[in-house]
C-alpha positions in Angstrom: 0.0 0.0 0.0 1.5 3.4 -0.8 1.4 6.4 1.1 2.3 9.8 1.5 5.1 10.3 4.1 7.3 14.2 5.5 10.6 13.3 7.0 12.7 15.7 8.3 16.2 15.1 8.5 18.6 17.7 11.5 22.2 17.6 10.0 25.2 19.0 11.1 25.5 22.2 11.4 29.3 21.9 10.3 28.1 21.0 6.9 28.4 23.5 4.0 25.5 24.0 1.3 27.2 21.5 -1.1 27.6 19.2 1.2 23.7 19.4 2.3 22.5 19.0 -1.2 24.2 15.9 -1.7 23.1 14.5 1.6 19.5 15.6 0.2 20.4 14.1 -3.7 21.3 10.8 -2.0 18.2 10.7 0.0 15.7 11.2 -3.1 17.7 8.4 -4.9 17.3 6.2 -1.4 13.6 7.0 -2.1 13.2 6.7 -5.6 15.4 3.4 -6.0 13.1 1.8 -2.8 9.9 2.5 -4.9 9.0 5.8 -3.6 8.3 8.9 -5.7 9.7 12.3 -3.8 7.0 15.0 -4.2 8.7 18.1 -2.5 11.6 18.6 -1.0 12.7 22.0 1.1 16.1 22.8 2.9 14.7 24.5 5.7 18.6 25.6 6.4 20.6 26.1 9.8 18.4 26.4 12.7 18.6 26.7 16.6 17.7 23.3 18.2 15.9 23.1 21.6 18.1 20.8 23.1 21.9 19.9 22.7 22.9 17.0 20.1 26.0 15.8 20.6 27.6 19.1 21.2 26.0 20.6 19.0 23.6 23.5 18.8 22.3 24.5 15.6 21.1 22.0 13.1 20.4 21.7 9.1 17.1 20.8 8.6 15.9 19.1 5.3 12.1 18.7 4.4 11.0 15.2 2.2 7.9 14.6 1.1 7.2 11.5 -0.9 5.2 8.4 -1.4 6.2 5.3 -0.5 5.3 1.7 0.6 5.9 1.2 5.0 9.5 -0.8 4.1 11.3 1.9 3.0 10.6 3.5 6.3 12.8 0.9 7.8 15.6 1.2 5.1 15.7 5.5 5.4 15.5 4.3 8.8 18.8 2.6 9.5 20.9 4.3 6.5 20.0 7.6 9.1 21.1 6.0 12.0 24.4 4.9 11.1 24.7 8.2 9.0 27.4 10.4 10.6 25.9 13.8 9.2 22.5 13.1 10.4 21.9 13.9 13.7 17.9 13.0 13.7 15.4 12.2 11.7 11.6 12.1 11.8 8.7 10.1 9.9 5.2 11.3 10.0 2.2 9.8 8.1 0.3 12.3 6.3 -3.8 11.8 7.1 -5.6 12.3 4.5 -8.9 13.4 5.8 -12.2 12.2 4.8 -14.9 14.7 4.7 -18.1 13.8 5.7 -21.2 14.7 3.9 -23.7 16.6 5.6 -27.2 14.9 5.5 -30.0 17.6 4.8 -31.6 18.4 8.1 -35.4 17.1 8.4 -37.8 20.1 9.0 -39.5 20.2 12.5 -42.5 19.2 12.8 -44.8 22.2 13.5 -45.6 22.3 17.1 -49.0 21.2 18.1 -51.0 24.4 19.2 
């Protein structure tokens, strides 16, 4: 079943804007060579984090948004983890709402006088 996944990636802050853009290249070709099709992809650039990551406090963050089936997941998953530039990353399923359609209202009954 495919669906439509954001993943934000926090690199080092160390890295420059090459070196980001190849980090993000290598990513949509993780995605696209998986099965997945990338849809948009943003670098949010160098940001203050809330907390302290190993030593450091400012991170690069990179926006994905793409389709895929649930096993990639588990192989962006690991190839993040033993990543040295990535310092976290984050899945979220997108909900696609339903909407529900309204059912036209009965009139009231007129009161008995």
């Amino acid at each position: 079943m495919v669906r439509i996944y954001e993943t934000v990636l926090i690199l080092k802050p160390t890295m420059s804007d090459p070196e980001v853009a190849e980090v993000a290249e290598k990513t949509k070709q993780m995605i696209a060579s998986g099965g997945g099709e990338v849809i948009s992809q943003e670098v949010w650039g160098r940001r203050k984090l809330t907390h302290i990551i190993g030593k450091a406090r400012d991170g690069v963050y990179v926006y994905f948004k793409y389709k895929s089936t649930p096993a990639l997941l588990g192989k962006l998953g690991h190839n993040f983890r033993v990543s040295d530039l990535v310092l976290r990353h984050s899945f979220a399923l997108i909900q696609e709402r339903k909407v529900k359609e309204k059912k036209p209202r009965k009139p009231k009954a007129a009161a008995a006088a």
